[in-house]
Backbone as CSV, one residue per row, in Angstrom:
resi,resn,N_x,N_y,N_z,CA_x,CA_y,CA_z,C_x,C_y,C_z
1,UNK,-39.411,-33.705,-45.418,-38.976,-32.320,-45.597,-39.273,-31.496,-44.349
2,UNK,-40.241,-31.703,-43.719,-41.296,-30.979,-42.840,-39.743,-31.141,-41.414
3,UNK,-39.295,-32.507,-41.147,-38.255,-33.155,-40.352,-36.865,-31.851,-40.604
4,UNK,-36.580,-31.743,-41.505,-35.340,-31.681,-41.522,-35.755,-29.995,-41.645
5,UNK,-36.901,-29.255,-42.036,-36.934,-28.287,-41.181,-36.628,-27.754,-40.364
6,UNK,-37.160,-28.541,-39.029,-37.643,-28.283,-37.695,-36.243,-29.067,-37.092
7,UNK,-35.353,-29.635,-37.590,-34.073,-30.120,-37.548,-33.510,-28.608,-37.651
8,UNK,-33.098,-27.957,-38.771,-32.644,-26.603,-38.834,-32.958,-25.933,-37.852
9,UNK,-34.656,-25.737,-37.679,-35.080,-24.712,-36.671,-34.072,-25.020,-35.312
10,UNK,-33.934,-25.800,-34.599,-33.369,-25.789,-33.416,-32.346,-25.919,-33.533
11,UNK,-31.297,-26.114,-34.030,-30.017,-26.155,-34.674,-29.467,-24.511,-34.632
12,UNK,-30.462,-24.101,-35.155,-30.600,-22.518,-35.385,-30.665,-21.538,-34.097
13,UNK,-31.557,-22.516,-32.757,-32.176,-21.683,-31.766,-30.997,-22.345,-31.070
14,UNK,-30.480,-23.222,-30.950,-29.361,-23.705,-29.891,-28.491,-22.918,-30.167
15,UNK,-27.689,-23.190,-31.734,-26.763,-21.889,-31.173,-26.976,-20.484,-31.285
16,UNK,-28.680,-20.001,-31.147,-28.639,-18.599,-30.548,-28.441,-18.452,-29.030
17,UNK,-29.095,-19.644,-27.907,-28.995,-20.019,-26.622,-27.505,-20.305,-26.497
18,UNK,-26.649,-20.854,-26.922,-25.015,-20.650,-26.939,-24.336,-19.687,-26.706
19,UNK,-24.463,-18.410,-27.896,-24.352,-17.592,-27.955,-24.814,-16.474,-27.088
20,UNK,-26.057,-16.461,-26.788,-26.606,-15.748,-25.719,-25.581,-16.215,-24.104
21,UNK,-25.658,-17.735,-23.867,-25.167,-17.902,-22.643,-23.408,-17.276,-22.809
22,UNK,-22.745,-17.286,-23.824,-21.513,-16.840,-23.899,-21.405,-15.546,-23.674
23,UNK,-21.975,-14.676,-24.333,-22.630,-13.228,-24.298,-22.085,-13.222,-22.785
24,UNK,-23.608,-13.521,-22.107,-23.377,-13.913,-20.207,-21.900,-13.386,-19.704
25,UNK,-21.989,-14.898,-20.477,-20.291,-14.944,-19.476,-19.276,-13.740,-19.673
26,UNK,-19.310,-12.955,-21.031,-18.497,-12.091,-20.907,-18.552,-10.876,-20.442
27,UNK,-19.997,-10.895,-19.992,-20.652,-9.495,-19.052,-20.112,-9.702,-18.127
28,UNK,-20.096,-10.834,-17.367,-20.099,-11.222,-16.233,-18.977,-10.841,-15.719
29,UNK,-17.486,-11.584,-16.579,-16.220,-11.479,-16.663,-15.473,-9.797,-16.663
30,UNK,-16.295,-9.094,-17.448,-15.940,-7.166,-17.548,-16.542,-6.494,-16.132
31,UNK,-15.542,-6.409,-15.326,-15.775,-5.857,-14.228,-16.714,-4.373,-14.184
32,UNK,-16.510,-3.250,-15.191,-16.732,-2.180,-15.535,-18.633,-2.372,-15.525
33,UNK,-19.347,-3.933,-16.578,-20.442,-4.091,-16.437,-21.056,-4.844,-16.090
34,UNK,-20.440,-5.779,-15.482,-20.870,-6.838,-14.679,-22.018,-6.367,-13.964
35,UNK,-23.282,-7.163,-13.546,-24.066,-6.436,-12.008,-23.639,-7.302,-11.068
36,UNK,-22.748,-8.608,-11.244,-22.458,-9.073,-9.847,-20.764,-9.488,-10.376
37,UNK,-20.298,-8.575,-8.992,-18.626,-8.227,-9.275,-18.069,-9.127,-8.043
38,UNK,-16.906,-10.278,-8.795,-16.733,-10.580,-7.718,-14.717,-10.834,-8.180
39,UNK,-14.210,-10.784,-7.613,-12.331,-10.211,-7.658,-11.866,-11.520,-8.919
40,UNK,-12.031,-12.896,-8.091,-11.390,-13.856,-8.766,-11.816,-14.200,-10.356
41,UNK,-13.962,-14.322,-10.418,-14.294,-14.619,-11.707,-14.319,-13.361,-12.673
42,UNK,-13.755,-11.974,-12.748,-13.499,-10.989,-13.647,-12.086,-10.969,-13.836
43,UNK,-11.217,-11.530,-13.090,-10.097,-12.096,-13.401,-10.006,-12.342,-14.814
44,UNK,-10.995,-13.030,-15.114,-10.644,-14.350,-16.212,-10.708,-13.450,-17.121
45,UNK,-11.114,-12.960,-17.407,-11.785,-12.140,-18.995,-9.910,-11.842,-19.328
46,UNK,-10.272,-11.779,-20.355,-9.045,-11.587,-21.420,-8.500,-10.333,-21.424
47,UNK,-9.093,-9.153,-21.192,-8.594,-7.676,-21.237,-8.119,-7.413,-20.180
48,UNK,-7.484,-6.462,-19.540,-6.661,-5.875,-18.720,-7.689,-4.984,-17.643
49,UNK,-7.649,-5.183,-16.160,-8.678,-5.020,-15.920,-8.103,-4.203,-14.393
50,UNK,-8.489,-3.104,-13.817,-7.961,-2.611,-12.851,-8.526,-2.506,-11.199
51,UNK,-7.825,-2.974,-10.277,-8.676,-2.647,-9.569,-7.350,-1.965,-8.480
52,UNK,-7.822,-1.637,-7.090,-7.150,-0.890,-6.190,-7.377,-1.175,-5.179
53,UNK,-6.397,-1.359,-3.857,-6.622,-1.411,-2.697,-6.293,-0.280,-1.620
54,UNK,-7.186,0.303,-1.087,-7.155,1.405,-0.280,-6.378,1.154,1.131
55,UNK,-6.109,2.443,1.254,-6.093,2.463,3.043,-6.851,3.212,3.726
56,UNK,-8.150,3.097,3.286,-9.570,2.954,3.800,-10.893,2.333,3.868
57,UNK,-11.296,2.571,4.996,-12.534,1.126,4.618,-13.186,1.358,3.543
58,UNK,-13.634,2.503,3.402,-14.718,2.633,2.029,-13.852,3.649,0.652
59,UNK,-14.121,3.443,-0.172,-13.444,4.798,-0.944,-13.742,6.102,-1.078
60,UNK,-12.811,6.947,-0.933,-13.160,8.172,-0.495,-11.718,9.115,-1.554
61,UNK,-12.094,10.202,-1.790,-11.610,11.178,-2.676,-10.283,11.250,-2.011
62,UNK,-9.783,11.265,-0.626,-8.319,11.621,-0.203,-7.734,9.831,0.361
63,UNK,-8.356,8.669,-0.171,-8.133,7.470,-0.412,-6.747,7.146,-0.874
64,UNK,-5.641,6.309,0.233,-4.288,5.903,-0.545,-4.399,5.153,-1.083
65,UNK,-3.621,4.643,-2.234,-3.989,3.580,-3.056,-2.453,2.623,-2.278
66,UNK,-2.592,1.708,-1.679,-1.448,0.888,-0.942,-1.145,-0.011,-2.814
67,UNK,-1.928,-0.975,-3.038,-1.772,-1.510,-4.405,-2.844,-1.501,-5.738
68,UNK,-2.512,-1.525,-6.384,-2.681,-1.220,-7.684,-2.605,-2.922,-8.469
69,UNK,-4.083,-3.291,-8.980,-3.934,-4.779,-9.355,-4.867,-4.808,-10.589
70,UNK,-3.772,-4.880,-11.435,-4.168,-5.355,-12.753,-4.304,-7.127,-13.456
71,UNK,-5.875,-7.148,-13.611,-6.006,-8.411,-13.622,-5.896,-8.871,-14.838
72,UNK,-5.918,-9.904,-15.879,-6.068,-10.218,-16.977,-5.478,-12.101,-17.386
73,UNK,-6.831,-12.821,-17.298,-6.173,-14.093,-18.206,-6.300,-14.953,-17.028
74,UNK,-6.993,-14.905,-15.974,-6.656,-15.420,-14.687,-5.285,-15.185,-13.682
75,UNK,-4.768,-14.334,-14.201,-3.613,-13.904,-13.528,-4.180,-12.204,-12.506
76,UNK,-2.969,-11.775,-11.581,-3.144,-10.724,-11.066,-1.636,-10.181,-11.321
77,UNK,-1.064,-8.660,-11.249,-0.263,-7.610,-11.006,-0.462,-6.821,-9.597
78,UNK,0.269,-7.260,-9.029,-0.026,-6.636,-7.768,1.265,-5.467,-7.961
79,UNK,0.951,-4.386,-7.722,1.987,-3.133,-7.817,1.810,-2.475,-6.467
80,UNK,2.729,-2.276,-5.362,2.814,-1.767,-4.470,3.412,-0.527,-4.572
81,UNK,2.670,0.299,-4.813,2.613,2.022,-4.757,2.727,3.152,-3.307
82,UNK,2.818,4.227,-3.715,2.662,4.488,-2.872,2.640,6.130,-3.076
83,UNK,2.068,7.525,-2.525,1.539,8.494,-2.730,0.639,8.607,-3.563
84,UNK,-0.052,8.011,-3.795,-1.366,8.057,-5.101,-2.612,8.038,-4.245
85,UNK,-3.457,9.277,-4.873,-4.726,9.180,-3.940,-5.550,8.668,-5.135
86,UNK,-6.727,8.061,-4.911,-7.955,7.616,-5.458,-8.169,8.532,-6.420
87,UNK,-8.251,8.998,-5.981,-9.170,10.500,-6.895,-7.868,10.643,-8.268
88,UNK,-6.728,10.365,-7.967,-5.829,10.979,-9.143,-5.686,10.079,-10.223
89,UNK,-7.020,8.887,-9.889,-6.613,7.565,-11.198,-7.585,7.592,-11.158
90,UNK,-9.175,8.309,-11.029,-10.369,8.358,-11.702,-10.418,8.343,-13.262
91,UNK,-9.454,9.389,-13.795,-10.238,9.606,-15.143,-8.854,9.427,-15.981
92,UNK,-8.098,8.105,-15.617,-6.810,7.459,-16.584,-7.212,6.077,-16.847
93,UNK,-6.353,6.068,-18.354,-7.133,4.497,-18.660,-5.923,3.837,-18.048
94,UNK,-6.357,2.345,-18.384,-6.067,1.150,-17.628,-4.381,1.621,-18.118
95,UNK,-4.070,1.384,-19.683,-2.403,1.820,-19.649,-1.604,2.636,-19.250
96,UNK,-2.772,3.614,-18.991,-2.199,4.811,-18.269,-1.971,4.903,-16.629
97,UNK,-2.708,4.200,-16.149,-2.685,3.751,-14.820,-1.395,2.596,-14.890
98,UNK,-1.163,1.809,-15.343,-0.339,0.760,-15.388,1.080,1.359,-15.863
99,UNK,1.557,2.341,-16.535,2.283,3.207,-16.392,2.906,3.891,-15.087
100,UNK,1.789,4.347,-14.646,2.127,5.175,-13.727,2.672,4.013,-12.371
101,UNK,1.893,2.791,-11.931,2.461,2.309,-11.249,3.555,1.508,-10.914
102,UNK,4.078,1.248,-12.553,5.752,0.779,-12.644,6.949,1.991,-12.225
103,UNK,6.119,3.434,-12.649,7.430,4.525,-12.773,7.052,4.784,-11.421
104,UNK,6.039,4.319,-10.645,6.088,4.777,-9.115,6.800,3.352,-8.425
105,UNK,6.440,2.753,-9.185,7.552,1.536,-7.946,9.160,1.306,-8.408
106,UNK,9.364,1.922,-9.627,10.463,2.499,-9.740,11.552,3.240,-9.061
107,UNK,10.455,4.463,-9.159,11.315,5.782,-7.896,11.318,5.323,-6.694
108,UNK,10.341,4.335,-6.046,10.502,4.415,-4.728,11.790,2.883,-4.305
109,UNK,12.407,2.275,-5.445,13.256,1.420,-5.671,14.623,2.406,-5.752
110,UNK,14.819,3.083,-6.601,15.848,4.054,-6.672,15.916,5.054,-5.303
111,UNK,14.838,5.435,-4.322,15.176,5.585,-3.165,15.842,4.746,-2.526
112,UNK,15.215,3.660,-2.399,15.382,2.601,-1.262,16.702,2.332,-1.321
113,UNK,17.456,2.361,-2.564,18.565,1.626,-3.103,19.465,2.777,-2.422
114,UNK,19.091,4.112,-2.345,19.948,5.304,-2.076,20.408,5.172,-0.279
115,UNK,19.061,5.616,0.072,18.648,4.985,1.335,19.608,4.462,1.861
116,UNK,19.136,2.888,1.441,20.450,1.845,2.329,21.266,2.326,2.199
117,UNK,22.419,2.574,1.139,23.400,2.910,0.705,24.179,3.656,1.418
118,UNK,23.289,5.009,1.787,23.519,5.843,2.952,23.400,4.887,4.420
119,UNK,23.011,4.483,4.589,22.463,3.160,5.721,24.383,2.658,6.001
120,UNK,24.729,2.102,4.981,25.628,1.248,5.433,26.562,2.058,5.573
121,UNK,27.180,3.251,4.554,28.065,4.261,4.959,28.353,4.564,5.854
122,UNK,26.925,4.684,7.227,26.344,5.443,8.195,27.403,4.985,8.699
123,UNK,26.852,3.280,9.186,27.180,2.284,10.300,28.736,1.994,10.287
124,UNK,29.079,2.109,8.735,30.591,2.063,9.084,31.568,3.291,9.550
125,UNK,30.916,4.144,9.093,31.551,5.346,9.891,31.270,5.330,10.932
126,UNK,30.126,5.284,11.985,30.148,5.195,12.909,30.731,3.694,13.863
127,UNK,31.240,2.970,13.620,32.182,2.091,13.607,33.592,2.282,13.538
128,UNK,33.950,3.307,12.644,35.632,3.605,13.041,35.240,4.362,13.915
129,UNK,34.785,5.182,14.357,34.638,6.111,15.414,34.460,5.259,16.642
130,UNK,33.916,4.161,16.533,33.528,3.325,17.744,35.179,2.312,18.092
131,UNK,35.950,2.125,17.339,36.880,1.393,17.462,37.975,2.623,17.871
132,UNK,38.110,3.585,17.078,39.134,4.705,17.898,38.814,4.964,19.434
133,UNK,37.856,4.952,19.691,37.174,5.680,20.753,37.926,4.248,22.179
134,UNK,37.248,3.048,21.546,37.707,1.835,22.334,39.108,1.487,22.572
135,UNK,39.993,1.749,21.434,41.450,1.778,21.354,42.058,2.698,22.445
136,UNK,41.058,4.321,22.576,42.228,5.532,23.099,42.012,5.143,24.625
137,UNK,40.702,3.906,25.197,40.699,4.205,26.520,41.097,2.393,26.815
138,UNK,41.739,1.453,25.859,41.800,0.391,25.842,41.543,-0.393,27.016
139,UNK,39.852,-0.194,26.341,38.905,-1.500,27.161,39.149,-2.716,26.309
140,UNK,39.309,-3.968,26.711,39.555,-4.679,25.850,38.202,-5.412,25.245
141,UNK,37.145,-5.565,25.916,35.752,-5.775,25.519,35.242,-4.654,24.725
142,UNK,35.172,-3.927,24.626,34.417,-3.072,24.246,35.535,-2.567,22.871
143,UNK,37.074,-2.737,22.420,37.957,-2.851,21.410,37.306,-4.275,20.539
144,UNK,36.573,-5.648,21.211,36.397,-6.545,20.538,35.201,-6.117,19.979
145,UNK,34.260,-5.691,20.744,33.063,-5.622,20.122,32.929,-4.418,18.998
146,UNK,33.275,-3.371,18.959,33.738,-2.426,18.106,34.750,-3.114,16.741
147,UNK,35.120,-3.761,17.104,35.901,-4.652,15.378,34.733,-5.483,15.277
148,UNK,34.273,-6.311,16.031,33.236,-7.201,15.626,32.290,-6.930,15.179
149,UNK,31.919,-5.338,15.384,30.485,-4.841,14.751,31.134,-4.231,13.090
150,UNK,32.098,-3.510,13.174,32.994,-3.054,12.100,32.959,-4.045,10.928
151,UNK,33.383,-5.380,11.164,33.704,-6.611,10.680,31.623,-6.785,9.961
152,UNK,31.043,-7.106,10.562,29.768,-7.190,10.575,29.281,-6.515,9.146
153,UNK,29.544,-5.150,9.698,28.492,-4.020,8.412,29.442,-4.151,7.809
154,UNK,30.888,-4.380,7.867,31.394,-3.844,6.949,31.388,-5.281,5.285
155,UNK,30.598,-6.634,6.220,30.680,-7.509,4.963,29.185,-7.332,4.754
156,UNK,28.450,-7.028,5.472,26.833,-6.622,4.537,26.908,-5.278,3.614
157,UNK,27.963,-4.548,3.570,28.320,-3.083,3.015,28.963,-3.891,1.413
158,UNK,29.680,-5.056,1.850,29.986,-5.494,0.365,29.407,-6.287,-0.206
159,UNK,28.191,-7.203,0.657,27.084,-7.559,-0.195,26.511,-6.710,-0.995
160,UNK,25.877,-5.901,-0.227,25.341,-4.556,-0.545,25.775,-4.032,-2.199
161,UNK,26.915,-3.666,-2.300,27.791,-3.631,-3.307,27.640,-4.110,-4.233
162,UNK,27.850,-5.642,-4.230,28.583,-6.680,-4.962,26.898,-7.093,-5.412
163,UNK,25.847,-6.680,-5.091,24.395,-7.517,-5.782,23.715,-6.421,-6.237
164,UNK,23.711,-4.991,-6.278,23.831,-3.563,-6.842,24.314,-3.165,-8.069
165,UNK,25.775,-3.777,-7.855,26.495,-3.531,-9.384,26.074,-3.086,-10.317
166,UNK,25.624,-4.580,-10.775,25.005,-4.617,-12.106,23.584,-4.764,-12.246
167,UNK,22.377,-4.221,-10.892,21.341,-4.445,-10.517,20.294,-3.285,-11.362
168,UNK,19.072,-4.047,-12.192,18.742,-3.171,-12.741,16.930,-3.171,-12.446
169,UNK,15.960,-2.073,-11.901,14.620,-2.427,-11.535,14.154,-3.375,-12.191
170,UNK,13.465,-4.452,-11.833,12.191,-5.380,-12.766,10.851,-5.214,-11.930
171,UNK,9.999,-4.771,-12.615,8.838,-4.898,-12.341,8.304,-6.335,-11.538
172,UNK,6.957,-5.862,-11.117,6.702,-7.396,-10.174,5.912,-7.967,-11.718
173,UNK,6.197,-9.316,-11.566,6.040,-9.702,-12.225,3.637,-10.299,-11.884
174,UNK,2.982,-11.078,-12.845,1.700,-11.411,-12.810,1.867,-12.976,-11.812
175,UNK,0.991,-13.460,-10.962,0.511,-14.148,-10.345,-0.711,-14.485,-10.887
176,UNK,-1.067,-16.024,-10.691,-2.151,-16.844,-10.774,-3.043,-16.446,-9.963
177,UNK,-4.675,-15.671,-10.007,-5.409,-15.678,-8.836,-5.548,-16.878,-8.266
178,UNK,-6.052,-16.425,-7.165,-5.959,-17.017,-5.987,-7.111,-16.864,-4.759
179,UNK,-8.265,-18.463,-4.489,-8.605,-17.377,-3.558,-9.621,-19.013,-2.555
180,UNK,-9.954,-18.913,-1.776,-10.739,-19.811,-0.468,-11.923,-19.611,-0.097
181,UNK,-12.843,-20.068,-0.339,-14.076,-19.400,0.196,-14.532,-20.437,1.156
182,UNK,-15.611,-19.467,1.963,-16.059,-20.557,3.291,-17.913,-20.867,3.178
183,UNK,-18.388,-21.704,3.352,-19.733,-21.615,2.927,-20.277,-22.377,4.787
184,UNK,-21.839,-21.892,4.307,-22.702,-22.136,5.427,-22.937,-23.718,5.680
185,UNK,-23.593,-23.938,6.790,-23.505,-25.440,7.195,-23.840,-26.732,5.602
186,UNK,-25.098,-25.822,4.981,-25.259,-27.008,3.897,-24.869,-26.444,3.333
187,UNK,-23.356,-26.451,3.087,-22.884,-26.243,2.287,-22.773,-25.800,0.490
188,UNK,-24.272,-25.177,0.768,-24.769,-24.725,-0.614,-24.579,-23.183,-1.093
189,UNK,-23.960,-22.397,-0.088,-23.775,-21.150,-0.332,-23.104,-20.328,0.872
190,UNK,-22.008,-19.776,-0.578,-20.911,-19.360,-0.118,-21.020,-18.310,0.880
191,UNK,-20.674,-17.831,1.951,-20.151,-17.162,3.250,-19.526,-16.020,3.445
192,UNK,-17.856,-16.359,3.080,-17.081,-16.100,3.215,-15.715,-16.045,1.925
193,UNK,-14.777,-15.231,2.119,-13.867,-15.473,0.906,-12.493,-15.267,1.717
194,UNK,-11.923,-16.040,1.188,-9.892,-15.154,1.207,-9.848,-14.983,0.281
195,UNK,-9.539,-13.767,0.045,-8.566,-13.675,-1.815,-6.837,-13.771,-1.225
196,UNK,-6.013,-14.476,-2.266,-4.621,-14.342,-2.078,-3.949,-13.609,-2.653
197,UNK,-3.409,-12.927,-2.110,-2.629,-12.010,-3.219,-1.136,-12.120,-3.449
198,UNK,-0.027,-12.425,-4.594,1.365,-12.648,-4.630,1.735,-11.309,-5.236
199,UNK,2.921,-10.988,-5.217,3.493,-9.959,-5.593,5.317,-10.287,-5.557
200,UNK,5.948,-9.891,-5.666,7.316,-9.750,-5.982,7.737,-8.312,-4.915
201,UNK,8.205,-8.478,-3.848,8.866,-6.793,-3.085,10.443,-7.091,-3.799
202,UNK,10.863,-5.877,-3.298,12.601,-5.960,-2.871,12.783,-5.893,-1.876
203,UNK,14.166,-6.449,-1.407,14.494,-6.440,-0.466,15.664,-5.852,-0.341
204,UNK,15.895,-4.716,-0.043,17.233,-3.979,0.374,18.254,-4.647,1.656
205,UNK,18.153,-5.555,1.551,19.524,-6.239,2.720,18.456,-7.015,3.815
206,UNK,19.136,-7.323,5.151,18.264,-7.856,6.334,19.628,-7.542,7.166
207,UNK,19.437,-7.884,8.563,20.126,-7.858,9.502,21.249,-8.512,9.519
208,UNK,21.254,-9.826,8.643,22.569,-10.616,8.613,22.874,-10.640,7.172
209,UNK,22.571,-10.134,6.073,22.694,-10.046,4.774,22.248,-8.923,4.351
210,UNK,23.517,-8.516,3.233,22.905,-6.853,2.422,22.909,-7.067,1.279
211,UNK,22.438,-8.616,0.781,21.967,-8.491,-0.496,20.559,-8.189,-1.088
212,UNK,20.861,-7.541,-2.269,19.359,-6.663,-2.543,18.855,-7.906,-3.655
213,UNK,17.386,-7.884,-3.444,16.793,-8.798,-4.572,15.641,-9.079,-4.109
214,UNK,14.357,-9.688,-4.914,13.157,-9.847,-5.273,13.018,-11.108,-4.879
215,UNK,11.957,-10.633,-4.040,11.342,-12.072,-2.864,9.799,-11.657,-3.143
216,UNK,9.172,-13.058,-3.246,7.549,-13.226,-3.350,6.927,-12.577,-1.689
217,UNK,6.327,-12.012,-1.949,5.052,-11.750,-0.907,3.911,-12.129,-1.229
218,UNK,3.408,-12.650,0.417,1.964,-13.009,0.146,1.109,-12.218,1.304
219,UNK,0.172,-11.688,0.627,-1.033,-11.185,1.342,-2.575,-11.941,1.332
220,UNK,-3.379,-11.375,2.052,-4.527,-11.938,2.039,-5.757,-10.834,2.356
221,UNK,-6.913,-10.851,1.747,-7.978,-10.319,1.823,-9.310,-11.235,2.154
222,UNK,-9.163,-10.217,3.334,-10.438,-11.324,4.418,-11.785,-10.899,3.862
223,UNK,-12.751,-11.350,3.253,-14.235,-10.670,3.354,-15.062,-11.716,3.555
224,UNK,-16.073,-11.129,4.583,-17.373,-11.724,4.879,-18.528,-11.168,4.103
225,UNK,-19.464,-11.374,4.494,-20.745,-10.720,3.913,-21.228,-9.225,4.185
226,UNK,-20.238,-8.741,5.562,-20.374,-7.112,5.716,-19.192,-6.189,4.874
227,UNK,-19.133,-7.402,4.044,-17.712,-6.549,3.435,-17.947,-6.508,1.750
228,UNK,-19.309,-6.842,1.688,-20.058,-6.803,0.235,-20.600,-5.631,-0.411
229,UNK,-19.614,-4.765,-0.952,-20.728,-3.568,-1.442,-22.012,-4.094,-2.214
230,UNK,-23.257,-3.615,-1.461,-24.293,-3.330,-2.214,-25.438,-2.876,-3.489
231,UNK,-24.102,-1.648,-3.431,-24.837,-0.874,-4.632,-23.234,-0.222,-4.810
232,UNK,-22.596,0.699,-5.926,-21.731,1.212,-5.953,-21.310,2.701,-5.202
233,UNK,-20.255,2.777,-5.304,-19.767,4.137,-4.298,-19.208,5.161,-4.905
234,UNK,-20.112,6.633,-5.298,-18.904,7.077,-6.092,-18.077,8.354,-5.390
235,UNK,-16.830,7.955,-6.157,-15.971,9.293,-5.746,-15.545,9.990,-7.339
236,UNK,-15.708,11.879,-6.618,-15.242,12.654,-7.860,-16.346,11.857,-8.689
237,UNK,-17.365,11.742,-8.949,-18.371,11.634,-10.392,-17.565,10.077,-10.664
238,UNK,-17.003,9.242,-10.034,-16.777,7.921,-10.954,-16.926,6.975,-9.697
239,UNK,-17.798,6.017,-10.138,-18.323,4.912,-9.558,-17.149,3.754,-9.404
240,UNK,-17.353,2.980,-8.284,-16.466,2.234,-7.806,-18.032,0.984,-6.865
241,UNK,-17.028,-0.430,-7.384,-17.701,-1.428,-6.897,-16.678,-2.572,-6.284
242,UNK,-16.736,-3.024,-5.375,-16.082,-3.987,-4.781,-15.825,-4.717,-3.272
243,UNK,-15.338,-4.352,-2.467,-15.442,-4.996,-0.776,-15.003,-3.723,-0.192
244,UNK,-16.002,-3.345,0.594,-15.373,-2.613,2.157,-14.096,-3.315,2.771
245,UNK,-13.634,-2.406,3.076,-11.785,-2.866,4.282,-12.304,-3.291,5.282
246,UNK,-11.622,-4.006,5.834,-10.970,-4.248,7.404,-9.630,-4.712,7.238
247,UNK,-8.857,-3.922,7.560,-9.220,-2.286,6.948,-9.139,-2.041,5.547
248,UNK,-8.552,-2.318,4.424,-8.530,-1.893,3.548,-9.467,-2.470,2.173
249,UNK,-10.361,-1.529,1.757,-11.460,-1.648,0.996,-10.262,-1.716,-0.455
250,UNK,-11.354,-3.140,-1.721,-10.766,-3.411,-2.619,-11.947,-2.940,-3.862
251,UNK,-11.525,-2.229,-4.792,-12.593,-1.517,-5.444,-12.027,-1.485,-6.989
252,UNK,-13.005,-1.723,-7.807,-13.063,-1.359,-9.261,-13.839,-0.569,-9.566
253,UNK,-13.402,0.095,-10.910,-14.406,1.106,-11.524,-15.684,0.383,-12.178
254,UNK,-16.928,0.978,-11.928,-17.957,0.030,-12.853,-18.578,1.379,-13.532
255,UNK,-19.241,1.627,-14.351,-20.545,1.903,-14.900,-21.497,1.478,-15.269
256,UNK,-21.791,0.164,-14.303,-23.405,0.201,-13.891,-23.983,0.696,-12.820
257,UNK,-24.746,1.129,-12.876,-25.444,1.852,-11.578,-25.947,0.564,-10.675
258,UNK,-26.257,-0.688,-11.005,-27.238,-1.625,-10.119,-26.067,-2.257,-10.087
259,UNK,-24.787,-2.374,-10.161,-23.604,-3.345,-9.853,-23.878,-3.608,-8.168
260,UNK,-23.290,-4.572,-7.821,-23.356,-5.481,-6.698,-21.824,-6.264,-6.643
261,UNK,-21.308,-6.325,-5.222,-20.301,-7.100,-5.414,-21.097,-8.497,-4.800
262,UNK,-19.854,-9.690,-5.440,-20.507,-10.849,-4.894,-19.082,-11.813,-4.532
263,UNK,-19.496,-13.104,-3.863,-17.968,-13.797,-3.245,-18.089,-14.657,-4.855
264,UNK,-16.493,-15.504,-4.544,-16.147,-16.348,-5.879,-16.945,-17.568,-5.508
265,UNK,-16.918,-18.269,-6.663,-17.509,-20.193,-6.418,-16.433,-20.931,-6.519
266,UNK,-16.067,-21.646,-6.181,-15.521,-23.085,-6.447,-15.484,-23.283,-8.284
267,UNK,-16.302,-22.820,-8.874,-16.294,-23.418,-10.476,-15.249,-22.453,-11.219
268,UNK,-14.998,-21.036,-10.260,-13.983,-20.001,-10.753,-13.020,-20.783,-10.906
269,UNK,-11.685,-20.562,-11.964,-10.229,-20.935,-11.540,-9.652,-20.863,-10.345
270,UNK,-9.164,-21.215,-10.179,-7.799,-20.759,-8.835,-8.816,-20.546,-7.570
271,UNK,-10.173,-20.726,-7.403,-10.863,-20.035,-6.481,-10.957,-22.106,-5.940
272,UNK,-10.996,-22.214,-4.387,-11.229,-23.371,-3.566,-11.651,-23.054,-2.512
């Protein structure tokens, strides 16, 4: 009897030590309370999780936000924004922030689209003007090259067109994190990191094509060990934890005061 006790008893204490180590992991994983924050392993956690990349080294209240990266599931959202200062997504939640950066990469899609548009109009008007002009003093080089440029915009003007039509915004779609780390000679501790970052741009035409459409981009975020926040940084009354720039500093909101950023391991997903 005394056996199958003391059988229970630890049965009992293992999975409180289970439980406790799971606990762990999901502190660890919530960027907001984590004390050691690091991009790729808060990834993982299951909730929707925000972070921002500046166009400044440290974060600061008149801070651009270049992207906007919502993590969740081991995946990333990279949203390439643009007029948003730091300070104006302090005190919005995560849906509300994630809102705002679809209807901002929206409008600046419905520019772009205007933009060109005007773009190709431009070039072909200024193209009959370039072919009258060559005709009234008939150079014969300068009559070829004036149809030949005419000829040119005028079939990227109906790409342009013809992939527009029926063209309607899509959001960038989520990416797998991604990330490289570099470690010291014995190879027992980590150094260095790349994070990778994918995203989805548009592309409003190119030089030899004016078809519009969604091409992968890849970026990269270099950090060493001077690029480790310490302790957190706050702007406007709200704390921020994550890597100093060179140049551009990558930061989440935390509310812990003793948060620390730290590099990924090898045991993270997607992290090598």
């Amino acid at each position: 009897m005394m056996k199958v006790r003391l059988f229970k008893l630890a049965a009992v204490s293992l999975v409180g030590v289970t439980l406790l180590s799971l606990a762990g992991c999901g502190r660890d994983t919530d960027a907001a309370k984590a004390s050691k924050v690091a991009f790729a392993t808060v990834a993982q956690n299951p909730k929707r999780q925000v972070w921002y990349r500046l166009n400044t080294v440290t974060p600061k209240a008149d801070s651009q936000v270049n992207d906007i990266l919502i993590q969740q599931k081991g995946k990333v959202t990279d949203y390439q924004v643009k007029g948003i200062s730091l300070s104006q997504l302090n005190h919005k939640s995560t849906g509300q922030v994630i809102a705002l950066a679809e209807n901002n990469e929206e409008r600046a899609f419905n520019r772009e689209l205007t933009s060109q548009r005007a773009n190709y109009r431009g070039d072909l008007k200024t193209d009959k003007i370039n072919q009258k002009n060559s005709k009234q003093y008939t150079y014969k080089k300068g009559i070829a090259q004036a149809n030949s440029e005419a000829r040119h915009d005028q079939k990227l003007d109906n790409q342009f067109n013809k992939s527009t039509a029926n063209l309607h915004f899509t959001a960038t779609q989520a990416y797998p994190v991604s990330a490289k780390v570099g470690k010291n000679k014995s190879g027992k501790q980590v150094t260095s990191e790349v994070i990778q970052l994918t995203a989805q741009k548009w592309q409003y035409g190119t030089a030899t094509n004016g078809t519009v459409k969604q091409v992968k981009q890849h970026s990269n975020v270099k950090l060493s060990e001077g690029n480790l926040m310490a302790k957190p940084v706050t702007v406007s009354g709200t704390k921020y934890i994550g890597y100093y720039g060179s140049p551009d500093a990558l930061v989440t909101q935390t509310t812990n005061t003793k948060a620390e950023a730290n590099f990924d391991t090898p045991s993270v997903h997607g992290v090598k």
